[in-house]
C-alpha positions as CSV (number, residue, x, y, z in Angstrom):
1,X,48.7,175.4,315.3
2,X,45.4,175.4,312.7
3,X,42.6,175.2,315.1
4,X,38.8,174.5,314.2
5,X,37.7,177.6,313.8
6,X,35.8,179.9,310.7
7,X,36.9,183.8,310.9
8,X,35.3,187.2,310.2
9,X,34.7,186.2,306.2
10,X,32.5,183.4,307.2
11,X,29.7,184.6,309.5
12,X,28.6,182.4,312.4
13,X,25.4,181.8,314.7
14,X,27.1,181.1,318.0
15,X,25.6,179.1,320.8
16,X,26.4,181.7,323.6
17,X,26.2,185.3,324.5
18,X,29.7,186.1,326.3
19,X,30.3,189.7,326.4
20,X,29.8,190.4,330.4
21,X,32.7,192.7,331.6
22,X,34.7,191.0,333.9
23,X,38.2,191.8,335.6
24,X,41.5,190.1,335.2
25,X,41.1,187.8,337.3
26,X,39.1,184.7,336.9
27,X,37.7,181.2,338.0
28,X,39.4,178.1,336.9
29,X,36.6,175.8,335.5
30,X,35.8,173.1,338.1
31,X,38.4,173.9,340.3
32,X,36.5,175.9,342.8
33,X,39.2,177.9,343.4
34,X,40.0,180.9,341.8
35,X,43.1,182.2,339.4
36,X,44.4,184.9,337.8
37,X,44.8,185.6,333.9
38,X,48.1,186.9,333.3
39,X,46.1,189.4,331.1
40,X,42.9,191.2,331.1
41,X,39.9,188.8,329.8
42,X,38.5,189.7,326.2
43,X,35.1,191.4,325.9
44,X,34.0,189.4,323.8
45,X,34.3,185.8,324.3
46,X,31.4,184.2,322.1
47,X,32.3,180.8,320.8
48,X,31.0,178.7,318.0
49,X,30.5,175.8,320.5
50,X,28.1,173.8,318.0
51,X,30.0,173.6,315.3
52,X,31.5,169.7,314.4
53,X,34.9,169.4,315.6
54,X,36.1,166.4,314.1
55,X,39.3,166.3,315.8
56,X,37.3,165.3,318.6
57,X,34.5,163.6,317.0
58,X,36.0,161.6,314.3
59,X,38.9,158.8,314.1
60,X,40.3,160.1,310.8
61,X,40.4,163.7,311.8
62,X,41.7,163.4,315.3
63,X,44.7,161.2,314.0
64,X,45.5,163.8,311.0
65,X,45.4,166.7,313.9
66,X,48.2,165.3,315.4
67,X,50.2,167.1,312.0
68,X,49.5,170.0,313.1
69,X,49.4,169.9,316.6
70,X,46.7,167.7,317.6
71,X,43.1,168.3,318.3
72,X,41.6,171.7,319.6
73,X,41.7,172.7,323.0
74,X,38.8,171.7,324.7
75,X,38.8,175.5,326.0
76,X,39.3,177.1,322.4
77,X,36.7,180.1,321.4
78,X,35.9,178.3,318.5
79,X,35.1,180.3,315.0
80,X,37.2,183.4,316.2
81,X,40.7,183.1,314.1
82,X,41.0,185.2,311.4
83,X,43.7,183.7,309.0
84,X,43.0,179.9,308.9
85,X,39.7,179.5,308.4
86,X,37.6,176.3,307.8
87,X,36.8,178.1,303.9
88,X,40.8,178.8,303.5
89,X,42.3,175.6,304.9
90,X,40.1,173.9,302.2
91,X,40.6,175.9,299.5
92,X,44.6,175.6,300.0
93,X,43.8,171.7,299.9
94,X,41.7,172.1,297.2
95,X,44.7,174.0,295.1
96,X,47.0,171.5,296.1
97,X,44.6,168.6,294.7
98,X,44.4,170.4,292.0
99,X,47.5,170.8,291.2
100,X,48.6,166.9,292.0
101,X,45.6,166.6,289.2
102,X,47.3,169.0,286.4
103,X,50.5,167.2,286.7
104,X,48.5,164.1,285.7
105,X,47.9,164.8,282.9
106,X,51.0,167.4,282.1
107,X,53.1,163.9,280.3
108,X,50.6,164.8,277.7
109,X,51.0,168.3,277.7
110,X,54.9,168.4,276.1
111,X,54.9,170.3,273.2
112,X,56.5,168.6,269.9
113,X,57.1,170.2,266.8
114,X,58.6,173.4,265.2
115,X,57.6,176.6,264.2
116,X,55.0,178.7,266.3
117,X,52.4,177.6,268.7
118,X,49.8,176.6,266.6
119,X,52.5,174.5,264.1
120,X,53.5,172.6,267.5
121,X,51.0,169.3,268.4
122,X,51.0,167.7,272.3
123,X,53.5,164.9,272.4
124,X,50.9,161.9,272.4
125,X,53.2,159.3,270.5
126,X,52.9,155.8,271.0
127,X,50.0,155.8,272.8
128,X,51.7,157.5,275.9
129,X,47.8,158.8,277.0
130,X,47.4,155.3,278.0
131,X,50.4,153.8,280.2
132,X,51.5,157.7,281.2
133,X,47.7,157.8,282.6
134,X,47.6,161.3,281.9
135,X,44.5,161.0,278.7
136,X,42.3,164.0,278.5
137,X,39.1,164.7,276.3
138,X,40.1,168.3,275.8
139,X,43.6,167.8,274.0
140,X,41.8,165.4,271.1
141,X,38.9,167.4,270.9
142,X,40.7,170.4,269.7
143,X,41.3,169.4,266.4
144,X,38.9,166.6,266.1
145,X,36.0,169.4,266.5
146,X,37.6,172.0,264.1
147,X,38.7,174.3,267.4
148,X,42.5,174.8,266.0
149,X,40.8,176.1,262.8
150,X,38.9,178.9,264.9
151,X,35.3,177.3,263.6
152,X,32.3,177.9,265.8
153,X,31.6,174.4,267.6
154,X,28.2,174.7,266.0
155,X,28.5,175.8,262.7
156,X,30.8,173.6,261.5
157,X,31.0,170.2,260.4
158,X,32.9,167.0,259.2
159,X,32.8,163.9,258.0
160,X,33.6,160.6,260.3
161,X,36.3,158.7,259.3
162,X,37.6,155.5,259.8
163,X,41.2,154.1,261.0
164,X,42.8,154.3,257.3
165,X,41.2,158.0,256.8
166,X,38.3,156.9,254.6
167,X,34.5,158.8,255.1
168,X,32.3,156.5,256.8
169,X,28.7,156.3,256.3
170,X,25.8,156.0,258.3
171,X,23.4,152.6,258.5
172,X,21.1,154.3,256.1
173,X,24.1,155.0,253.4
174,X,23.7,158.2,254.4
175,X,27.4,160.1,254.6
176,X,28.4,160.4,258.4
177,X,28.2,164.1,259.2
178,X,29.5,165.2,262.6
179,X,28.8,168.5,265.2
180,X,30.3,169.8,268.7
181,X,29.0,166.8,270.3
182,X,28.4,169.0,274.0
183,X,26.1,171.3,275.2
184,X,26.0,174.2,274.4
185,X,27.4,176.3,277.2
186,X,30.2,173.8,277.5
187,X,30.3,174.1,273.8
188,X,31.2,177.8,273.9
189,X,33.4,177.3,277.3
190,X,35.3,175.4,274.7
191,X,35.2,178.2,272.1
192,X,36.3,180.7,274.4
193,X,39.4,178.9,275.7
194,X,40.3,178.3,271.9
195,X,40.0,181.9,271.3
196,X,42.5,182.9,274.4
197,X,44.7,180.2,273.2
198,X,44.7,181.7,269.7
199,X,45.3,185.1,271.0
200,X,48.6,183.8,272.7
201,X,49.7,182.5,269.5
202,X,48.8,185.5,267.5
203,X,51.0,187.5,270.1
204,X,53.7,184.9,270.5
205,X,54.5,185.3,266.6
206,X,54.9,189.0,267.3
207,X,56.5,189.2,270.4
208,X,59.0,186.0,270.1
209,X,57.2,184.5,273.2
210,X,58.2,180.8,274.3
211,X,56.6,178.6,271.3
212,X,54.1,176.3,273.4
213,X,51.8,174.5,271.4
214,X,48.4,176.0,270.8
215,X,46.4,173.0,271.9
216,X,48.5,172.9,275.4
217,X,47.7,176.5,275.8
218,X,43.9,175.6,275.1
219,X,44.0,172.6,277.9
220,X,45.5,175.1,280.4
221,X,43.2,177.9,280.2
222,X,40.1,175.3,280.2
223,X,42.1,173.7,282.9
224,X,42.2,176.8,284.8
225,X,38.2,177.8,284.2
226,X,37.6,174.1,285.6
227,X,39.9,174.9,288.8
228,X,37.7,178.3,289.4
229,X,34.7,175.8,289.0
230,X,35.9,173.2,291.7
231,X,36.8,176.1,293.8
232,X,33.2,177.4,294.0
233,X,32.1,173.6,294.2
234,X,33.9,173.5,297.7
235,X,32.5,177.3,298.2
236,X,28.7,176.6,298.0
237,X,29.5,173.0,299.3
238,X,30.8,174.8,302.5
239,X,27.5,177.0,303.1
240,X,25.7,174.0,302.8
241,X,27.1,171.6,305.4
242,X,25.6,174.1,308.4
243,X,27.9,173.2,311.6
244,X,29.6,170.2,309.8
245,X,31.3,172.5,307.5
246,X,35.2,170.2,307.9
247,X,32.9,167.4,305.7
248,X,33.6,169.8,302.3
249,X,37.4,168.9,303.2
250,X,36.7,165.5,301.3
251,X,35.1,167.7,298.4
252,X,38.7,169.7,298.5
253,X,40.9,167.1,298.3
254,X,39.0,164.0,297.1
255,X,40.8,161.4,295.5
256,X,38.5,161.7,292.6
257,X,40.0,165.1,291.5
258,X,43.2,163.9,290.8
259,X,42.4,162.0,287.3
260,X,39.0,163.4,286.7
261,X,38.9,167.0,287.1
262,X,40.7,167.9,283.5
263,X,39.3,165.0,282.3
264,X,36.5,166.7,280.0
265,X,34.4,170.0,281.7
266,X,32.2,168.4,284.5
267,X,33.6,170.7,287.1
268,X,31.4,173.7,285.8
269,X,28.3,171.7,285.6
270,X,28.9,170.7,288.6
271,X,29.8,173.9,290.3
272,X,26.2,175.6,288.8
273,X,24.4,172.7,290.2
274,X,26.1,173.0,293.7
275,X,25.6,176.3,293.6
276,X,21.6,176.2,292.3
277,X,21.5,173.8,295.5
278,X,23.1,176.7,298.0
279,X,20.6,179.6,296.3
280,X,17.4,177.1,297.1
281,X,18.8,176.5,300.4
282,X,19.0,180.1,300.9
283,X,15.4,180.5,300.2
284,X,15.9,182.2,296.3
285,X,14.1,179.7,294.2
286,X,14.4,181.7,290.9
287,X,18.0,182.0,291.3
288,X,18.1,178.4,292.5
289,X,16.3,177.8,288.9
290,X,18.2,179.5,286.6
291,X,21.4,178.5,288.2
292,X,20.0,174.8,287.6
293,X,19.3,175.7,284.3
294,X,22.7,177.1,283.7
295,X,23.9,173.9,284.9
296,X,21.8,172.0,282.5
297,X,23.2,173.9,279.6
298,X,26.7,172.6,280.5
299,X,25.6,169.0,280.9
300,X,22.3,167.6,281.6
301,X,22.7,165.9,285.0
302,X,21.6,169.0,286.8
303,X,18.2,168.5,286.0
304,X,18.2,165.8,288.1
305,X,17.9,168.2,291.4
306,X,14.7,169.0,290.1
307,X,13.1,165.5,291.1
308,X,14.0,165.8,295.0
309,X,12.8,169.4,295.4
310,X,9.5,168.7,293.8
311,X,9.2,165.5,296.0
312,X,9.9,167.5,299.0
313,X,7.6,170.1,297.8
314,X,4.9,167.5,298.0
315,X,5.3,166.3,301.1
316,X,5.6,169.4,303.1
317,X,3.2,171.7,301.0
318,X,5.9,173.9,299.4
319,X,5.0,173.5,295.7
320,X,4.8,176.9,294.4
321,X,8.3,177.7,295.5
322,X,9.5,174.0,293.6
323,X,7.3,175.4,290.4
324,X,9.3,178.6,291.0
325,X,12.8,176.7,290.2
326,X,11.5,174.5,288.2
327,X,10.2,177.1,285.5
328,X,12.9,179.5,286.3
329,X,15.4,176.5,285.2
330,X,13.5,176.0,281.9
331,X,13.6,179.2,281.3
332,X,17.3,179.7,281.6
333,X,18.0,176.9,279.4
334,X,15.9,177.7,277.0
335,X,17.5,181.8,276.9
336,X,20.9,179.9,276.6
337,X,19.9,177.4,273.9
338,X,18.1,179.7,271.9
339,X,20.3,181.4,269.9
340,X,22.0,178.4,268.7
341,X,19.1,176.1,268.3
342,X,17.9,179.0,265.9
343,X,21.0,179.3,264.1
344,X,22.3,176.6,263.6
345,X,19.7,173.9,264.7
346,X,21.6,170.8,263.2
347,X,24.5,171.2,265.5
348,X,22.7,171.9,268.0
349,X,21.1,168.6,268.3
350,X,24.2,166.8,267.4
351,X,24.0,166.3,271.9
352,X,20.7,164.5,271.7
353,X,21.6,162.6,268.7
354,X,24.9,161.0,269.8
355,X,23.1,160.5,273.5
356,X,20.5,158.0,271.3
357,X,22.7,156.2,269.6
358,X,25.7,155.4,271.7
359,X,25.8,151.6,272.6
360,X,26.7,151.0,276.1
361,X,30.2,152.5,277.7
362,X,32.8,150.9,278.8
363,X,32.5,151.5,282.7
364,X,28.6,150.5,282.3
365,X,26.9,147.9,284.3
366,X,25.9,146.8,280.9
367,X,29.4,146.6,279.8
368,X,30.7,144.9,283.0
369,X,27.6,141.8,282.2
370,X,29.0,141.3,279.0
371,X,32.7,141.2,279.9
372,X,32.4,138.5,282.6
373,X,29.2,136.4,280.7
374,X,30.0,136.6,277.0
375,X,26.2,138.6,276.5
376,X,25.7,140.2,273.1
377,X,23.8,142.9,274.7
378,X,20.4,144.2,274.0
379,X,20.9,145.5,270.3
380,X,22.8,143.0,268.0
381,X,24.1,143.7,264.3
382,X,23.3,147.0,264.7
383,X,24.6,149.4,261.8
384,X,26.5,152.1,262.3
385,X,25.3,155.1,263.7
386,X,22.0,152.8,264.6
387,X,20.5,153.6,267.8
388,X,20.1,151.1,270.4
389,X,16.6,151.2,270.6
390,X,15.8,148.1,273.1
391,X,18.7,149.1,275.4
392,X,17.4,152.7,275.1
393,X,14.6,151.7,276.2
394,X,15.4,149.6,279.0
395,X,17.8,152.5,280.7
396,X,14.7,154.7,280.6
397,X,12.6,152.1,282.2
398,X,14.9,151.2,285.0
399,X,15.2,154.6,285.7
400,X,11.9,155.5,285.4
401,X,11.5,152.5,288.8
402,X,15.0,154.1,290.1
403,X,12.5,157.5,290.6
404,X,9.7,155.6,291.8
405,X,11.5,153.9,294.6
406,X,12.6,157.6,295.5
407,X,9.4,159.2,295.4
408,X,8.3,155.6,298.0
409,X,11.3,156.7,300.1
410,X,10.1,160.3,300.3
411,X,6.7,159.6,301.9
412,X,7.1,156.9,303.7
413,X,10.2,158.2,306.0
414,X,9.0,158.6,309.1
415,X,10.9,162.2,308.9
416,X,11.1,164.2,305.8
417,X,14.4,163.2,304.1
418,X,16.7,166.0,303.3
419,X,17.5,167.5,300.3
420,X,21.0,166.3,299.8
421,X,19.9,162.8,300.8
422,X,17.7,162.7,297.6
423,X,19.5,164.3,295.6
424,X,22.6,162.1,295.9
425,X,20.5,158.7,295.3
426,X,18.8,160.4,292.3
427,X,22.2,161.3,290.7
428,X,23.8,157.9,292.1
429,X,21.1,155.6,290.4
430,X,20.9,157.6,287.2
431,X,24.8,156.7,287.0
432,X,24.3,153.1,287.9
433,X,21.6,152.3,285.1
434,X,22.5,154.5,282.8
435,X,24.5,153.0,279.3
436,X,27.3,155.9,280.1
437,X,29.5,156.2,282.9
438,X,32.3,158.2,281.9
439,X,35.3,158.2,284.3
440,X,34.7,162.2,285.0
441,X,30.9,161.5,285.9
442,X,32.1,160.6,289.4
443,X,32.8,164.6,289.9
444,X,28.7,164.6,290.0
445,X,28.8,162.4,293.0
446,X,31.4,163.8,295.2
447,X,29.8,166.7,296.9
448,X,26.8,165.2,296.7
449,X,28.1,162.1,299.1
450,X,29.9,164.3,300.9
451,X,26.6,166.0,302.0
452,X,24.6,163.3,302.1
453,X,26.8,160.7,304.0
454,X,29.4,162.9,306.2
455,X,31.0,159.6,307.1
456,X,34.6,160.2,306.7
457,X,36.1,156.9,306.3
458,X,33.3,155.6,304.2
459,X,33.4,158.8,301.6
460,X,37.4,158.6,301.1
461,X,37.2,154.4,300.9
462,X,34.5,155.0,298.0
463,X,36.3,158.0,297.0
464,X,39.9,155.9,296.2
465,X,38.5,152.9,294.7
466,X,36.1,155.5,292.1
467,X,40.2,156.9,291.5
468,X,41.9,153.9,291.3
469,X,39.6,152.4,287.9
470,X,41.6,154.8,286.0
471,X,44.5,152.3,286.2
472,X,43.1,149.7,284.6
473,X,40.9,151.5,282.3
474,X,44.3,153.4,280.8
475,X,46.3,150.1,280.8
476,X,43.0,147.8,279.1
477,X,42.9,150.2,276.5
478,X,46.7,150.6,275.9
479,X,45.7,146.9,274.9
480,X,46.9,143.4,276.2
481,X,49.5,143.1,272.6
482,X,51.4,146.6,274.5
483,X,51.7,145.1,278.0
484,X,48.9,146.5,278.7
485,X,45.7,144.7,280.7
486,X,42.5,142.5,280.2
487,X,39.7,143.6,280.0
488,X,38.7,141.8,282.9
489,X,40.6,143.7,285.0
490,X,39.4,146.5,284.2
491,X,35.7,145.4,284.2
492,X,36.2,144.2,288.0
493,X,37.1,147.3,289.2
494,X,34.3,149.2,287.7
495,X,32.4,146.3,289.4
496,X,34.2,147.2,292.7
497,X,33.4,150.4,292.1
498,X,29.2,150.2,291.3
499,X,29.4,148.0,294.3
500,X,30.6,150.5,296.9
501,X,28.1,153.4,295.1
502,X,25.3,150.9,296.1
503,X,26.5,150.5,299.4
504,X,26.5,154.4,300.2
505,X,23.0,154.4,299.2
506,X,22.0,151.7,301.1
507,X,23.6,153.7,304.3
508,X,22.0,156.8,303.4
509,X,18.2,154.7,302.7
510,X,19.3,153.5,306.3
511,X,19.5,156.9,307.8
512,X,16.5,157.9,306.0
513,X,14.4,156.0,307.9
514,X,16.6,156.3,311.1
515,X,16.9,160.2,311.4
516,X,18.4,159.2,314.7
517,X,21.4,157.9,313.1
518,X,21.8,160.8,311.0
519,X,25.1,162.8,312.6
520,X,23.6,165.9,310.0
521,X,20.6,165.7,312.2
522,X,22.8,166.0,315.4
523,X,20.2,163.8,317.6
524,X,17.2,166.2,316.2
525,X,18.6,169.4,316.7
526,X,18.7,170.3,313.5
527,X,16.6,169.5,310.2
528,X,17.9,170.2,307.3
529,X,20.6,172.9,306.1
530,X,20.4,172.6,302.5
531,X,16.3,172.6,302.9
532,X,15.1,176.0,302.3
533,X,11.9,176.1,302.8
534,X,11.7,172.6,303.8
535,X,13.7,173.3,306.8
536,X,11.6,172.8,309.9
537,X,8.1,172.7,307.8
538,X,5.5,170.6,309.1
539,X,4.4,167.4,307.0
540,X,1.6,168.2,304.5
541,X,1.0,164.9,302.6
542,X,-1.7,165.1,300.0
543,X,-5.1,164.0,301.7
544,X,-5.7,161.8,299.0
545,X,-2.1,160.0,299.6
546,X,-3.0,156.0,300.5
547,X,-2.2,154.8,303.7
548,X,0.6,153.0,302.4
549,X,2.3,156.3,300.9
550,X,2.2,157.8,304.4
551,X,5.2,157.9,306.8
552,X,6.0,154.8,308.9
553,X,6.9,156.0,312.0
554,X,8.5,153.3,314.9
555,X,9.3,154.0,318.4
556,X,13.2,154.1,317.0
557,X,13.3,156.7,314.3
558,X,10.0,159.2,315.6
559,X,11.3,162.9,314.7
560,X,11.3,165.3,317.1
561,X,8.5,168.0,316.9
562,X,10.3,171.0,314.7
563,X,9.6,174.7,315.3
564,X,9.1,176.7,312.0
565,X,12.3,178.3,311.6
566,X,12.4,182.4,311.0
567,X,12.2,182.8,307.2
568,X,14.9,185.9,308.4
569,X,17.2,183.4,309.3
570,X,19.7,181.9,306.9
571,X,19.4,178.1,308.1
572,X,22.8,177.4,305.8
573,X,24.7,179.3,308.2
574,X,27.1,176.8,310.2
575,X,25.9,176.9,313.9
């Protein structure tokens, strides 16, 4: 039977001391009356008693115990096995998600064609991306951005074209000229799985190796990269959750990983960023920074994190160590960006280009308005190429409140709000108003939730609706003439979908301002694991804050009094 338990490879603080000597024989708890071990006691009987057992505590988890024997012994040293720990079991569920998720996409990954590897294309005929649900950015990418010639991403260039092969030109008649559209450590992620792909080809023709096509070879060894990514996503996600570390089993094996994880490279931006979160809450700022930074490099939502810790910083007095990330993340970026920003500075702006003049996405808010009300939109008889200027402006604004609401939330909770908790409703409202949702920018959320909101039901409801848009999003582009869907279909799921994203932030707003309902708070016992330096501080508002920025405290959600915590002590270590 797989009990709860976390072995020698994950160190533990437990809650009691048991190494008295004692004979064989025994007492049998509550019985009065005494018995007799048919073997000598251990010495060491120390338990992780405080860790969250949820097949005891929770619904979901004692009913899925029952697979594998039911829940744990109410008499269990807990935290002492040293096979099937808490860290494996969810990394074997995580490789089993994982692998459900390659073989989404793998009707797209048959190779078609004669000759060697890089001859032979992906089998994507008659639109088979679309009602085989198994579309990925990376396999169209590699030729559309010159990676099967071997170019570097940012170096090279070609011209847009449209459906009949003809250049198109910009709204200013100015030829339409095209770069690596990423960032640039995703960028050279890509460049670097080109170049292993290449290499298997370049062998292949010597060595008579099985002629896979070179772009399937590409989307495997990115694949694999991205796997490693989510792997350390779960990792850092573990270290995080303190006691509750069985939450990061919904990180694992989240729904969202089956269609979204070899969707584009999101998984490594998203692994930096968890991780930049488990180096703050391990009190290392500057690796916290350039980790963030890193993370920022890949794709910009990392930055993001930045707003809660300075928040945080504000309230309990810890700015210089916020400042300490926050320039160490600049920094990084900047060491990353620099040598192709010098070099080749046209493509690398190509990113901040195409960000300005997208129109809004298909799984947009925006999008979703227009589908069920007939709206033009924003921007009308716009060019091409033209920026969207008004709706440009009107994400920035509405995000701009989004971050003003959360700095109001901040001050006023009547206990500082963790850093998770922020950090999830900063990402999650960046997603809601922004003019892009791609399908993979769920990833963002996932461990984010899970540490937020370790409501287990909740999380995996959210978790299979955000999976189950893929359906109609494959089928509405496959296109009503195929067989394929309306886009109303589509459009209500993404609906469905915004919808249930609102609701988790209105439940973690809730527990926000009832720390008593928080179960990561465990009734006041604990503060904050992913904290840091926030974890156990005093509240240091500004003395010029108004009144009205100051925490509301009620008779329901007073906190109790914290002791400062020992800076020796790691506070992400599950109790």
């Amino acid at each position: 039977m797989i009990d709860d338990r976390v072995g020698d490879d994950q160190p533990q603080d437990f809650s009691a001391d048991r190494l008295a000597h004692e004979p064989a024989g025994g007492f049998l708890v509550g019985s009065g009356r005494a018995t007799v071990s048919p073997a000598p006691l251990a010495l060491d009987r120390r338990s992780a008693d405080d860790r969250d057992m949820p097949s005891r505590t929770d619904t979901l988890g004692a009913a899925l115990s029952e697979v594998v024997g039911g829940p744990v012994g109410r008499h269990a040293l807990i935290g002492r096995t040293r096979v099937f720990t808490p860290l494996r079991v969810m990394f074997m569920m995580a490789l089993v998600v994982l692998a459900l998720g390659w073989s989404t996409k793998s009707p797209c990954l048959q190779s078609v064609g004669d000759g060697p590897p890089d001859q032979r294309v992906a089998n994507w005929q008659n639109q088979r991306a679309y009602f085989e649900l198994c579309y990925s950015d990376t396999v169209p990418l590699y030729s559309a951005e010159l990676l099967s010639q071997g170019r570097f991403p940012y170096k090279s260039s070609w011209l847009e074209v449209d459906s009949s092969g003809r250049p198109q030109f910009q709204y200013d008649g100015k030829a339409a000229v095209r770069y690596m559209e990423y960032p640039v450590l995703t960028g050279v992620y890509q460049y670097m799985s080109m170049a292993l792909a290449k290499t298997y080809t370049a062998v292949a023709k010597m060595a008579s190796l099985p002629g896979v096509a070179e772009v399937v070879l590409f989307f495997d060894v990115a694949a694999f990269g991205l796997a490693l990514a989510w792997l350390t996503t779960v990792w850092a996600s573990s270290w995080l959750a303190g006691r509750r570390v069985w939450d990061v089993a919904l990180v694992a094996a989240s729904p969202v990983l089956v269609f979204q994880v070899f969707t584009n490279f999101d998984a490594l931006a998203t692994a930096l960023a968890i991780g930049g979160l488990l180096a703050w809450a391990r009190r290392r700022p500057v690796l916290a920074g350039i980790l963030i930074g890193l993370g920022v490099a890949a794709k910009l939502y990392p930055a993001l994190l930045l707003l809660p810790l300075l928040l945080l910083a504000i309230r309990s007095d810890r700015m210089p160590d916020a400042a300490r990330t926050v320039v160490s993340a600049v920094g990084a970026w900047f060491v990353v960006n620099l040598p192709v920003m010098v070099l080749y500075p046209r493509g690398w702006s190509e990113f901040f280009r195409l960000n300005s003049r997208r129109g809004d996405d298909l799984d947009s808010l925006y999008n979703v308005v227009k589908s069920f009300t007939g709206w033009g939109g924003f921007d009308t008889n716009l060019g091409f190429w033209q920026a969207p200027l008004i709706l440009n402006a009107f994400v920035a604004v509405l995000f701009l409140l989004c971050c003003a609401a959360i700095a109001y939330i901040t001050f006023t909770a009547p206990q500082r709000p963790r850093v998770t908790q922020l950090a999830f409703l900063t990402v999650a409202a960046f997603l809601l108003v922004n003019k892009v949702w791609s399908p993979q920018f769920s990833l963002w959320l996932v461990p984010l939730a899970v540490l937020a909101l370790p409501h287990r039901r909740i999380l995996l409801a959210w978790m299979t609706i955000d999976m189950l848009v893929w359906v109609p999003r494959m089928f509405y582009l496959y296109g009503e003439g195929n067989k394929g869907l309306p886009e109303q279909w589509f459009t209500a799921t993404v609906l469905v979908r915004d919808i249930a994203v609102i609701g988790l932030m209105v439940l973690v707003v809730r527990q926000i301002y009832r720390p008593d309902l928080d179960l990561v708070r465990w009734d006041g016992r604990v503060d904050d694991p992913a904290g840091g330096v926030f974890d156990g501080a005093p509240d240091a508002h500004p003395t010029w804050f108004p009144r009205w920025l100051r925490p509301r405290v009620t008779a329901d959600s007073a906190p109790e009094v914290q002791e400062e915590p020992d800076a020796s002590r790691d506070s992400t270590v599950p109790a």
